[in-house]
KOLTORTI-970913 format. One record per residue (C-alpha): residue in one letter; x, y, z. Coordinates in steps of 0.5 Angstrom, whole numbers, plus 2048, in hexadecimal, padded with zeros to 3 digits. Example, Ala and Ser with C-alpha at 12.3 -4.5 7.8 and 13.67 -1.06 7.14 Angstrom:
BEGIN
a8197F7810
s81B7FE80E
***
This chain:
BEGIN
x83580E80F
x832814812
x83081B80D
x831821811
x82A824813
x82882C810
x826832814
x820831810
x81A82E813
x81F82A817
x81982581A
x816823814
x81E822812
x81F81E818
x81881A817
x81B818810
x821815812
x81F811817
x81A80E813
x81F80D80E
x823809813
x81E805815
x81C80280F
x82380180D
x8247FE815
x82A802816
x82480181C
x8227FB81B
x81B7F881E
x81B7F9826
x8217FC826
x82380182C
x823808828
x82880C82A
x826812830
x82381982F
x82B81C830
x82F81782C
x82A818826
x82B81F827
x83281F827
x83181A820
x82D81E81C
x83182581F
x82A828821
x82782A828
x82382482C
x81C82882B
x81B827823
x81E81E826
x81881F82A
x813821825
x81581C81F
x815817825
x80E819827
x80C818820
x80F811820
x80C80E826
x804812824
x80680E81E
x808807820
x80F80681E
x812807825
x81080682D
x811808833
x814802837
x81480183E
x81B803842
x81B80983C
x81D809835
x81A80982E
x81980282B
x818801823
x8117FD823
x8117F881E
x80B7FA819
x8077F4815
x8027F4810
x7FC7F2812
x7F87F7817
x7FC7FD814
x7F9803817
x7FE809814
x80080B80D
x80880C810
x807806813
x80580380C
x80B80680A
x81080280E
x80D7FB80C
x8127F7809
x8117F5802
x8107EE803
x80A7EF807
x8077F4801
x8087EF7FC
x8057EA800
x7FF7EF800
x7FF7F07F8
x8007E87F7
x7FA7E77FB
x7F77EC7F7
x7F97E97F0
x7F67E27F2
x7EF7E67F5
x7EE7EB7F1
x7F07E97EB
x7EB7E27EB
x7E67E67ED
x7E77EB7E7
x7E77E57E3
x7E07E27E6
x7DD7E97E4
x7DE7EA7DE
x7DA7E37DD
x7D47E57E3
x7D47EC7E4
x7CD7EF7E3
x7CB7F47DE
x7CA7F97E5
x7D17F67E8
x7D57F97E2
x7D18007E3
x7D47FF7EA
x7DB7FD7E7
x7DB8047E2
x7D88087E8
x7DE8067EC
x7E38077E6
x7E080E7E5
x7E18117EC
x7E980E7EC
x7EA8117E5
x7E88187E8
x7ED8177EF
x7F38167E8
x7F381E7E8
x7F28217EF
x7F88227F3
x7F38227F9
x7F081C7F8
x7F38157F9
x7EF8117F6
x7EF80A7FA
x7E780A7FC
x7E680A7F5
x7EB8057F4
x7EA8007F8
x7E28017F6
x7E37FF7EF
x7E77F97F2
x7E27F77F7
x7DC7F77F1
x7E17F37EC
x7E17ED7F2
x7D97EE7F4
x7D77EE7ED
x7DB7E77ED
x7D67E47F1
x7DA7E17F6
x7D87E27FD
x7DF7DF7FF
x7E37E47FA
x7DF7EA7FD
x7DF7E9805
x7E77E8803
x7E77EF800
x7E37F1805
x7E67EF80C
x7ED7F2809
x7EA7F8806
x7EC7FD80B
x7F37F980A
x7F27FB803
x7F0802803
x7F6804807
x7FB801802
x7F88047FC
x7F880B800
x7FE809802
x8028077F9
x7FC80C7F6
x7FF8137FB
x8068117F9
x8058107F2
x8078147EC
x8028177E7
x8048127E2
x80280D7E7
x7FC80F7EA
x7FB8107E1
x7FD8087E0
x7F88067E7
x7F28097E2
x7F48067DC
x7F57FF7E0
x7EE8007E2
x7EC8017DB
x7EE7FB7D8
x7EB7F77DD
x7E47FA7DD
x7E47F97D5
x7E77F17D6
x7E17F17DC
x7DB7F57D7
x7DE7F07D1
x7DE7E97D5
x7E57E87D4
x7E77E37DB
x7EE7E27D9
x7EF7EA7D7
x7ED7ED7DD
x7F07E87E1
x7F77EA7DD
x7F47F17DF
x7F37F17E5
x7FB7EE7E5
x7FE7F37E2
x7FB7F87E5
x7FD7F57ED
x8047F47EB
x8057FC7E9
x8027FD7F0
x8078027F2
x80D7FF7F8
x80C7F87F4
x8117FB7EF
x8137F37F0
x80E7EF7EB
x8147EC7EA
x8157EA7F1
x80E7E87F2
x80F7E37EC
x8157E17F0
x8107E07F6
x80C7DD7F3
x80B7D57F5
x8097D07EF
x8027CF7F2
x8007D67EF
x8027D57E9
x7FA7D17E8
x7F87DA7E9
x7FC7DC7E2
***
């Protein structure tokens, strides 16, 4: 169950696993964690690099501090998450959800765009495009300002006042998350997010509704920690079929 900690940056070492144990809920949520000393004896390291990953954890908000002593396992939620380890934790379930409401918002707004986007709204749109395809290629660049603007100019230009306020009273939400899939994605994936974006541009410029809907579909469900389309099929209740 437990992998012997190296000599090598022990706290970082310390820090992983006890994430790692956390999301597996070998500490599950409001669970005691063990004491400074047993998790020293556990891992075969003195209390001082427990201490520091414990820190790390609790600045973070995965652990607290309890009243009559000891670290407690917070139970993290989706909705209000402030911190990109935190994000980390989430369980799969409420990310697919997140995508799911995207895939229902986003993808009817697109549709709507391509038949009411202005000719300055496409400008917007492209613009948008532009500046995330610079961020494909530049390791000190996440790139999900640029992200999230493409999609928020797809729904504005849907003239939808609904859709809009929609994306935007969850925007900090939505920016966390992109920071969150677009850090830990892979060159290639970065390269499949540009491409996806693409094809919805063009399904947008052509006044295509029922392409860039599908468009934007298939470019949520490559979403990275989706890796589940086929679950978000199988959560999928009857109703959303009227969607696709």
């Amino acid at each position: 169950m437990f992998v012997p900690i190296e000599r090598k940056k022990v706290s970082s070492q310390v820090l992983d696993q006890l994430k790692k144990m956390i999301k597996e809920k070998t500490f599950p949520p409001e669970s005691r964690l063990p004491s400074e000393h047993e998790l020293s004896k556990m891992f075969g390291v003195s209390r001082a690099p427990i201490r520091e990953a414990l820190s790390v954890l609790s600045a973070s908000g995965l652990i607290e501090s309890r009243q009559g002593g000891g670290s407690y396992v917070k139970r993290v939620n989706l909705v209000g998450m402030l911190d990109p380890m935190t994000f980390e934790m989430v369980e799969a379930d409420q990310v697919l959800e997140l995508i799911e409401m995207r895939i229902i918002i986003e993808s009817q707004a697109a549709s709507l765009a391509a038949l009411r986007r202005t000719d300055e709204e496409l400008i917007e749109i492209k613009e948008s495009l532009e500046a995330f395809k610079k961020t494909v290629h530049n390791s000190e660049e996440i790139g999900h300002e640029a992200d999230y603007r493409f999609h928020h100019d797809i729904v504005k230009a849907a003239h939808n006042s609904f859709l809009l306020h929609a994306v935007e009273d969850l925007g900090h939400l939505y920016r966390k998350a992109l920071a969150y899939s677009l850090n830990k994605s892979q060159k290639e994936n970065r390269k499949q997010t540009d491409a996806d974006h693409e094809r919805i541009f063009e399904a947008i410029k052509n006044g295509e509704p029922e392409e860039a809907a599908e468009a934007v579909r298939d470019h949520l469900e490559h979403s990275p920690k989706s890796n589940g389309i086929s679950i978000i099929k199988k959560r999928q209740p009857e109703w959303l079929s009227f969607f696709y």
